[in-house]
N, C-alpha and C positions, 0 to 999 in steps of 0.2 A: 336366430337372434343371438344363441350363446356358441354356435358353433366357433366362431375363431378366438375366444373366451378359453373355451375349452380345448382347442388344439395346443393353445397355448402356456396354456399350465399344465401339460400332459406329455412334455417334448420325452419323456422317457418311449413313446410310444413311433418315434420315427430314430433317437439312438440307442435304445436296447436300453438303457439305465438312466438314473442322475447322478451328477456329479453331488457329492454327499460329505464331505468333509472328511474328518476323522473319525477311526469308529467309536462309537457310545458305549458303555459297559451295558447299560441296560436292555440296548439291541438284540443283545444275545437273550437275554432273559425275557423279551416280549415276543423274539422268532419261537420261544415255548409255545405261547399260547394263538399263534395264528392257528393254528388246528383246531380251537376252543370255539362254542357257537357264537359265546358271549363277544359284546361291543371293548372296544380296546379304549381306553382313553387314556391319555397320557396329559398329565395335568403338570405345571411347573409356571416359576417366574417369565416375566418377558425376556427374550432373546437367551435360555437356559435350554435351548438346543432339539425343542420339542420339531421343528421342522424339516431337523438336519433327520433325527432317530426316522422319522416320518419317509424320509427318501430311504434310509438306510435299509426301511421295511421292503419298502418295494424292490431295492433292488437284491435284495434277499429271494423276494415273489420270484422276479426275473431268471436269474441265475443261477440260484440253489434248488430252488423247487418246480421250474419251467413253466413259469404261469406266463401265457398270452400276454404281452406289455397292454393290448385292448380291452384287455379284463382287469385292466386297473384304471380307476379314475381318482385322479389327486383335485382336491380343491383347496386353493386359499381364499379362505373368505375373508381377509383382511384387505380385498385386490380391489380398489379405489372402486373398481369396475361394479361392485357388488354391490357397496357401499350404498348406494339409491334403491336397492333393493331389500334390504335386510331387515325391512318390518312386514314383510310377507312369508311366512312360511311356506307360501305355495310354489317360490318362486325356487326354493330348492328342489323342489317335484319337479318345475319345467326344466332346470337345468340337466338332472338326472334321465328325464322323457328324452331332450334334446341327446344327449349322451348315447341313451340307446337306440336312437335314428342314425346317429352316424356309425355307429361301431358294430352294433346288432354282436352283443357279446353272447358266446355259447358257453355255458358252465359258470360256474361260482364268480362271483365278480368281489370285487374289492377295493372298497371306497374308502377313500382318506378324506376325511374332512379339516383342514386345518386352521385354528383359531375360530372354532365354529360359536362360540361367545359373541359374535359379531351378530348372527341371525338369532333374530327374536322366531321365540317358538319352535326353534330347531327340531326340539323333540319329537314336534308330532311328525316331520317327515320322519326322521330316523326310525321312531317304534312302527311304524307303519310299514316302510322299506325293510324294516329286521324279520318282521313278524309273514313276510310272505316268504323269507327263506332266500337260501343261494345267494345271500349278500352277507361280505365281511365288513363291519364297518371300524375305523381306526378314527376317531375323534381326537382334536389335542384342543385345549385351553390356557388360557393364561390368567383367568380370574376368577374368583369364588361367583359370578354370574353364572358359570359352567355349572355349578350344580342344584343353585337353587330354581 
């Protein structure tokens, strides 16, 4: 069901990267803490570049630290496509399950969630996915809904 969902916001995983703009001053300063166990979250107004930093990570993952392009999965959750789904939280668990049916990633995986304010209850997937470990998670938001 979300396989071509997810092929599709994942094109880093058939070109090697994404095209990513210019670079971000704060990209440098968030490639810090990819080593850290803690959730990333990058919080800022709309279209203030939280999506561009977001590729700019991965292709960081890619090319600087040789991480498997399959051991990274990006989502935009602001993608029309989700949009009928985003009052289930469980519905981020299937797309995640789907994820690891097609790729069956070995080693630390690294998840981008983006504009994840869109799904009610996000939370409880993410503390659940964090708390079994070997997942990186990078969250971005654009409204104070992000943290209440």
């Amino acid at each position: 069901m979300f396989e071509k969902y997810i092929t599709e916001q994942n094109t880093h995983w058939q070109k090697g990267s994404f095209v990513s703009g210019f670079l971000r001053e704060v990209t440098a300063e968030l490639e810090k803490l990819i080593a850290t166990r803690q959730i990333l979250a990058i919080l800022g107004v709309r279209r203030s570049g939280k999506s561009t930093v977001s590729k700019q990570l991965i292709n960081y993952l890619i090319i600087q630290k040789g991480i498997n392009p399959h051991n990274i999965l990006f989502l935009n959750l602001e993608d029309p496509f989700l949009y009928a789904l985003r009052e289930d939280p469980s519905n981020l668990q299937k797309i995640f399950e789907q994820y690891l049916l097609m790729i069956q990633p070995e080693g630390k995986i690294f998840v981008f969630l983006d504009e994840i304010q869109f799904f009610k209850g996000w939370q409880v997937f993410v503390k659940s996915a964090y708390e079994k470990g070997k997942i990186k998670f990078f969250i971005t938001g654009s409204n104070s809904q992000l943290l209440s």
